[in-house]
BATIKE-158876 format. One line per 8 residues: number of its first residue (from 1); their letters; for each residue x, y, z of N, C-alpha, C. Coordinates in steps of 0.001 Angstrom, whole numbers, padded with zeros to 6 digits. Layout:
! BATIKE-158876
NUM = A = X/Y/Z/X/Y/Z/X/Y/Z  ... $
! end
This chain:
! BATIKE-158876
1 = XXXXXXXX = -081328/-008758/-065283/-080102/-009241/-065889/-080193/-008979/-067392  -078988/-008726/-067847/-079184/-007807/-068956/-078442/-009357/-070061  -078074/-009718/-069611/-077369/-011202/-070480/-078255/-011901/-071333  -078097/-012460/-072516/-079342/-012619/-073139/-078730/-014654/-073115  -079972/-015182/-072800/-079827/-016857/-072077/-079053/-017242/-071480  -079130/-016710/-070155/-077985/-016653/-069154/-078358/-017950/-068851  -079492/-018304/-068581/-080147/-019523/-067952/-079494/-020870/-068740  -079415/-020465/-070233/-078738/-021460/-070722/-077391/-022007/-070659 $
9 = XXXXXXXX = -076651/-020351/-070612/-075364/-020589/-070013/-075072/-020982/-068962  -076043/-021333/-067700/-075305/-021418/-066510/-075425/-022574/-066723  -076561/-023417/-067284/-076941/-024688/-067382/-075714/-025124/-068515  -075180/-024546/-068768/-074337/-024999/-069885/-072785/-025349/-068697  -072503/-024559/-068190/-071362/-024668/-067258/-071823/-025728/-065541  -072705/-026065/-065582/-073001/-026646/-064887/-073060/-027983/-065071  -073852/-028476/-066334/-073407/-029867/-067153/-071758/-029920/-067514  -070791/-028947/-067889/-069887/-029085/-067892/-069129/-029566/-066438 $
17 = XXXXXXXX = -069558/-028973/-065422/-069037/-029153/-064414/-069131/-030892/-063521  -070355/-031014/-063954/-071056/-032707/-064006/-069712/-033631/-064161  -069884/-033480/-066184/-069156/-034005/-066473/-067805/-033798/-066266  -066764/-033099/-065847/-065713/-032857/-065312/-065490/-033573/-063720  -066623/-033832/-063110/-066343/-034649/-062192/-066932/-036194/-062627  -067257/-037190/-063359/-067170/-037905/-063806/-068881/-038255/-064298  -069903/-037534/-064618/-071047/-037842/-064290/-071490/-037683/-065855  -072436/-038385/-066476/-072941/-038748/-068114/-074161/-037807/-068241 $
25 = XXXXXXXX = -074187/-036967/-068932/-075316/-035628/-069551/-076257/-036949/-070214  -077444/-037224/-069923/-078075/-037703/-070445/-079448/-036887/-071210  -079548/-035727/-070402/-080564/-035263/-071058/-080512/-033492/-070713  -080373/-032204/-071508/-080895/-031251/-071307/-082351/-030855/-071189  -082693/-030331/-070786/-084479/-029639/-070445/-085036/-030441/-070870  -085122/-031917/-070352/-086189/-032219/-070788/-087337/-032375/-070044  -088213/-032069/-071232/-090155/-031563/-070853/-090804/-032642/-070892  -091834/-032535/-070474/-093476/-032777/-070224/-094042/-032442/-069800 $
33 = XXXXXXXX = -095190/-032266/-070225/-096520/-031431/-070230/-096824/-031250/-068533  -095850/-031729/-067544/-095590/-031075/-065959/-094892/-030276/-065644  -093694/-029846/-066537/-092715/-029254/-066640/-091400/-029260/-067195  -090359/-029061/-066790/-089175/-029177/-067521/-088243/-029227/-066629  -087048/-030354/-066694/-085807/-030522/-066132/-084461/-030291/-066302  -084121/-029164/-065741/-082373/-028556/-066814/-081637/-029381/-067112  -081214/-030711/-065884/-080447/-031512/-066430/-080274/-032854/-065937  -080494/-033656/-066709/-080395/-035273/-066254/-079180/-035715/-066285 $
41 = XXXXXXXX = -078502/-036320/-065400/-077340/-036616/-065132/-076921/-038831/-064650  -076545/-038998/-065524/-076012/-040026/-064170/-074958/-040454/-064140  -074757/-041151/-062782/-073116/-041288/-062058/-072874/-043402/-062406  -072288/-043470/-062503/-071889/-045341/-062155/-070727/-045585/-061423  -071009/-045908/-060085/-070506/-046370/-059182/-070187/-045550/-058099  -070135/-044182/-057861/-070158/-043926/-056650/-071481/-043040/-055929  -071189/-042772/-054822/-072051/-042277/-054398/-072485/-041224/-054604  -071595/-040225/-054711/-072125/-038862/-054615/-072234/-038270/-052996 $
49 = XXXXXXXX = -071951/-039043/-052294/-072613/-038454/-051118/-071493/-037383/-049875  -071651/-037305/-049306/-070785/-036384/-048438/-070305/-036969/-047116  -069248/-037122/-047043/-068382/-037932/-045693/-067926/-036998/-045021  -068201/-037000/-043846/-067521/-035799/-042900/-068710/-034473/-043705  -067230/-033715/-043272/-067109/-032230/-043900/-067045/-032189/-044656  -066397/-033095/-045957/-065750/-032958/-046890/-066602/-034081/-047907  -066771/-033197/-049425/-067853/-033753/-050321/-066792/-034742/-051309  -067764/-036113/-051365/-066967/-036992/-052019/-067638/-037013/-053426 $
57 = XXXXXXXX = -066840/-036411/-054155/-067429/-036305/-055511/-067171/-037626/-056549  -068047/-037717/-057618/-067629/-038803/-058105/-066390/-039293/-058711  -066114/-040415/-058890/-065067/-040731/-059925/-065152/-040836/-060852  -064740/-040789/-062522/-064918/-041441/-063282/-065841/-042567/-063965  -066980/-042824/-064788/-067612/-043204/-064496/-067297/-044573/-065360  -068242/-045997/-064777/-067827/-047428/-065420/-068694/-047527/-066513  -068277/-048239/-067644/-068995/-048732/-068563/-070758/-048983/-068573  -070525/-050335/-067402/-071825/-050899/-067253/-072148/-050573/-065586 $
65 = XXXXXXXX = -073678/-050136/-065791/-074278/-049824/-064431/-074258/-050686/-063126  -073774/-050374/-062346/-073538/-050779/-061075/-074732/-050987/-059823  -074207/-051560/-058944/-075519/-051346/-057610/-075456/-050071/-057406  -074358/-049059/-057734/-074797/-047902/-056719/-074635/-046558/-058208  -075153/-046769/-059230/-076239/-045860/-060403/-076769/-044906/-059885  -076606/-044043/-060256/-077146/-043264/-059585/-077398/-042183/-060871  -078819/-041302/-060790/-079602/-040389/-061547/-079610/-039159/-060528  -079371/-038204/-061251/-079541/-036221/-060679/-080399/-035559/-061645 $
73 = XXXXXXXX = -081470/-035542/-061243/-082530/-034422/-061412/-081975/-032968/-061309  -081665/-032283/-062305/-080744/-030958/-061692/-081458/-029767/-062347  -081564/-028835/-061122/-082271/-027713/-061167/-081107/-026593/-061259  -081042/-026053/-062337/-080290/-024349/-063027/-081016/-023247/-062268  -080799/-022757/-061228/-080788/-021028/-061051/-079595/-020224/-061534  -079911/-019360/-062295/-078815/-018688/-062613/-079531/-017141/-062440  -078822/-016273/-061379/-079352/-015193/-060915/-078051/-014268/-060880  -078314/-013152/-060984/-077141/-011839/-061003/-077546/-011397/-059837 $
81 = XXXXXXXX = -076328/-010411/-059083/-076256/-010409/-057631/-077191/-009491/-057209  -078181/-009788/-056067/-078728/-009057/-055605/-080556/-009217/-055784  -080253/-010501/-056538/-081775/-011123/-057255/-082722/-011234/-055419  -084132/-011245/-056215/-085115/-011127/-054964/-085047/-012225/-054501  -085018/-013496/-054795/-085207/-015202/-054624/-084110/-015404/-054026  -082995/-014980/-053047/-082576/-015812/-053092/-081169/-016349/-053633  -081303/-015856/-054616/-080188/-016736/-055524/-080667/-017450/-056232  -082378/-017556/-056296/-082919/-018327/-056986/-083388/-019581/-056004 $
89 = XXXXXXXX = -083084/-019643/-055033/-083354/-020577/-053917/-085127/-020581/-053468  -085185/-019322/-053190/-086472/-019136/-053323/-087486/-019662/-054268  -087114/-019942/-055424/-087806/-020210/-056865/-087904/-021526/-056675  -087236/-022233/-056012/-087739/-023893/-055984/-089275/-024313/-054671  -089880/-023601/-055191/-091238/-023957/-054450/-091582/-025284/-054162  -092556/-025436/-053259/-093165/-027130/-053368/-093881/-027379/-054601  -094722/-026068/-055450/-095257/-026575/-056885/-093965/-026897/-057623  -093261/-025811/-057385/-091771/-026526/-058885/-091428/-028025/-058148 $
97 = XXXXXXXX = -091264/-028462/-056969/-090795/-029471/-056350/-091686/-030587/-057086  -093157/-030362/-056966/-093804/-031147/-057544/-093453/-031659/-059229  -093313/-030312/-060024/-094034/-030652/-061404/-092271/-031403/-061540  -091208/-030650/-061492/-089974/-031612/-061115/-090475/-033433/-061236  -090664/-033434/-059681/-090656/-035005/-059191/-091982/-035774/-060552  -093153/-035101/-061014/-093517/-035800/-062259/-093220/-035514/-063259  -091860/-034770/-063504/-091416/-034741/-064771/-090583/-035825/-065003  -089754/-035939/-063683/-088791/-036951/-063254/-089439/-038202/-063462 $
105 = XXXXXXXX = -090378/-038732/-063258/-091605/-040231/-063436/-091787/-040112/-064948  -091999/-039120/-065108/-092256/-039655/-067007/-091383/-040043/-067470  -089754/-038835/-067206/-088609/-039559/-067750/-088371/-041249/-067231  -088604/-041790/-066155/-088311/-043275/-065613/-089230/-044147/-066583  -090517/-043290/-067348/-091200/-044488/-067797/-090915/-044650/-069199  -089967/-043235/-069713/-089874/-043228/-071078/-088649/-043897/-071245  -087913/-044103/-069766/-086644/-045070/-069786/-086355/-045916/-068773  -087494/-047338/-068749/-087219/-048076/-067717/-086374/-048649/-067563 $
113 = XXXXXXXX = -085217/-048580/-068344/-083565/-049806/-067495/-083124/-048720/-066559  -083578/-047522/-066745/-082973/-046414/-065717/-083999/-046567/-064375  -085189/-047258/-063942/-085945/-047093/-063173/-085494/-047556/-061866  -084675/-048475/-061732/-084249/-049145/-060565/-082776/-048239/-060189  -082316/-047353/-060536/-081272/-046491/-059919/-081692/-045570/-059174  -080963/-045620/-057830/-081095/-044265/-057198/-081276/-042708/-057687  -082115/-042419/-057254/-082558/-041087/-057931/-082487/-039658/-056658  -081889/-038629/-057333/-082155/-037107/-056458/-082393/-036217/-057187 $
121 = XXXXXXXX = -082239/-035316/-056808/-082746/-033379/-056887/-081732/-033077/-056186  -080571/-032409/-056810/-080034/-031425/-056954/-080498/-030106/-057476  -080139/-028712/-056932/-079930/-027874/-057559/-078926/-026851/-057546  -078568/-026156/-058773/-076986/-025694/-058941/-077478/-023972/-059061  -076904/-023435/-058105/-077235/-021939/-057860/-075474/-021294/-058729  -076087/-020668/-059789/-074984/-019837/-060801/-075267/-018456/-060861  -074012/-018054/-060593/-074216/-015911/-060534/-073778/-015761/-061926  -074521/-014450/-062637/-073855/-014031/-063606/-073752/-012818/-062919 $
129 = XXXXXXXX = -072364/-012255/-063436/-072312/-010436/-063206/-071348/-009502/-064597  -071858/-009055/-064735/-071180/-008121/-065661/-069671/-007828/-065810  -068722/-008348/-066343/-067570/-008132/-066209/-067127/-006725/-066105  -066798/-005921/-065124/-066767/-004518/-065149/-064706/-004096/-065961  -064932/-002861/-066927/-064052/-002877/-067367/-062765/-001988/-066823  -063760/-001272/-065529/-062775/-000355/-064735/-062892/-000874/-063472  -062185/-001960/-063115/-062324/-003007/-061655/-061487/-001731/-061152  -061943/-001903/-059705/-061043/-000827/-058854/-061185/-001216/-057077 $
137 = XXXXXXXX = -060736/-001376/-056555/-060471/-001954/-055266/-060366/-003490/-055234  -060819/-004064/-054400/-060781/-005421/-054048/-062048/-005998/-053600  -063019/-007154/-054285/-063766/-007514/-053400/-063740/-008880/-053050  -064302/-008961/-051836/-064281/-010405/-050874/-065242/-011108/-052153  -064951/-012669/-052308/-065779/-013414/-052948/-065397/-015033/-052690  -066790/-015844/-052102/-066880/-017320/-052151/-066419/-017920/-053280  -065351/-019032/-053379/-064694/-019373/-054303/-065944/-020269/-055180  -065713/-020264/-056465/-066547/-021116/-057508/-066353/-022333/-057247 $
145 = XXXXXXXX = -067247/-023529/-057630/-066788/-024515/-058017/-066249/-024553/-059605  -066990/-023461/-060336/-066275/-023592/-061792/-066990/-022470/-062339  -066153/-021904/-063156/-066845/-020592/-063585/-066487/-020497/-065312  -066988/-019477/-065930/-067125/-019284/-067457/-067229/-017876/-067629  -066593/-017461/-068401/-067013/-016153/-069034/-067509/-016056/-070818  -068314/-015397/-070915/-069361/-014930/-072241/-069705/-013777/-072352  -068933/-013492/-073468/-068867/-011895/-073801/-068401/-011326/-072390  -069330/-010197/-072236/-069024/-009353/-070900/-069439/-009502/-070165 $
153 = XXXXXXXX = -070021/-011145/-069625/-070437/-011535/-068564/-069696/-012946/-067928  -069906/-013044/-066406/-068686/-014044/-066217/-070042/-015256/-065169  -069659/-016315/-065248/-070960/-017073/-064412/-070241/-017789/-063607  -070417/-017777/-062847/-069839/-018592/-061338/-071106/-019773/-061054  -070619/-021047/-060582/-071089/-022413/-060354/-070837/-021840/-058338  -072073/-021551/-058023/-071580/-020525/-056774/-071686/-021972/-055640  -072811/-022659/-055807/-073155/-023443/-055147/-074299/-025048/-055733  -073835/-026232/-055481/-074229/-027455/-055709/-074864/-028023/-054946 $
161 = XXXXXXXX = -076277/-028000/-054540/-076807/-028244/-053799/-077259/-029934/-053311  -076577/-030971/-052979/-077158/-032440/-053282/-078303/-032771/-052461  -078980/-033864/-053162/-080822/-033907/-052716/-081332/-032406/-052025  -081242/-031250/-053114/-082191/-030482/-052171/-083096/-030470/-051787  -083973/-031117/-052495/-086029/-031077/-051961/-085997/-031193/-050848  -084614/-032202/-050301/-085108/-032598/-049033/-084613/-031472/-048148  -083538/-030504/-048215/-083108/-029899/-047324/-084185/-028538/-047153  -084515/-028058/-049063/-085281/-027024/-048743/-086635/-027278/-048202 $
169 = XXXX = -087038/-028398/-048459/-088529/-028766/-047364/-088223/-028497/-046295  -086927/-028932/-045318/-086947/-029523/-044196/-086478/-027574/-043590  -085784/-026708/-044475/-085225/-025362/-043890/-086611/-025094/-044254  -087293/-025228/-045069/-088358/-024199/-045547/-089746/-023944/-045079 $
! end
């Protein structure tokens, strides 16, 4: 990929996308000496969770924290089409799973009123592709959840993955 901090940009449209459905940026990348987390997120008052078929995203979020608080651990792949991983799916190993889940514990200890909220792992799979300047036919494409363009590149929010650890353990 020829984009220069694509990774930042996707992570950039992805916290945007958070917050557009009602959810508080509390923290970009943040590190410790286990690793690093693209984005800390949290919700007050709903679930987040998925009813039916159909994903119940949050509302708006309340002032003061609720029983159902909720924290997103959120993992940025941002891959251009045709990447070896996956989509970057591949790249969430059980070591990244790990240094994640104790990066995630340091943040709870460096902020214990946050310790008693529900906590996940998400991760947000973002395409960049080159905006081509001589488009010519038609191609089939999975709709975004939210997309951005920068310079001559355009990033698609392709897919939102909720609690993945658990799904990619359980497919993987």
């Amino acid at each position: 990929m020829h984009c220069k901090n694509s990774g930042q940009l996707g992570e950039d449209l992805v916290a945007q996308w958070l917050q557009s459905t009602g959810w508080i940026i509390l923290h970009r990348r943040f590190s410790s000496r286990w690793g690093e987390i693209d984005i800390i997120a949290q919700h007050d008052g709903g679930t987040g969770k998925e009813q039916g078929s159909k994903r119940e995203y949050p509302t708006p979020h309340s002032p003061l924290p609720t029983p159902h608080s909720l924290l997103a651990f959120v993992e940025v792949k941002t891959r251009s089409s045709g990447s070896w991983d996956a989509g970057g799916r591949s790249a969430i190993t059980p070591q990244k799973q790990a240094k994640i889940w104790r990066t995630a514990g340091i943040f709870l200890a460096q902020y214990p009123e946050k310790a008693d909220y529900s906590c996940r792992f998400d991760v947000a799979i973002v395409y960049c592709q080159r905006i081509s300047k001589n488009l010519s036919g038609v191609t089939a494409n999975q709709e975004a959840l939210a997309t951005s363009s920068v310079a001559e590149y355009k990033f698609k929010l392709q897919e939102y993955i909720l609690a993945a650890f658990d799904s990619l353990t359980d497919n993987g």
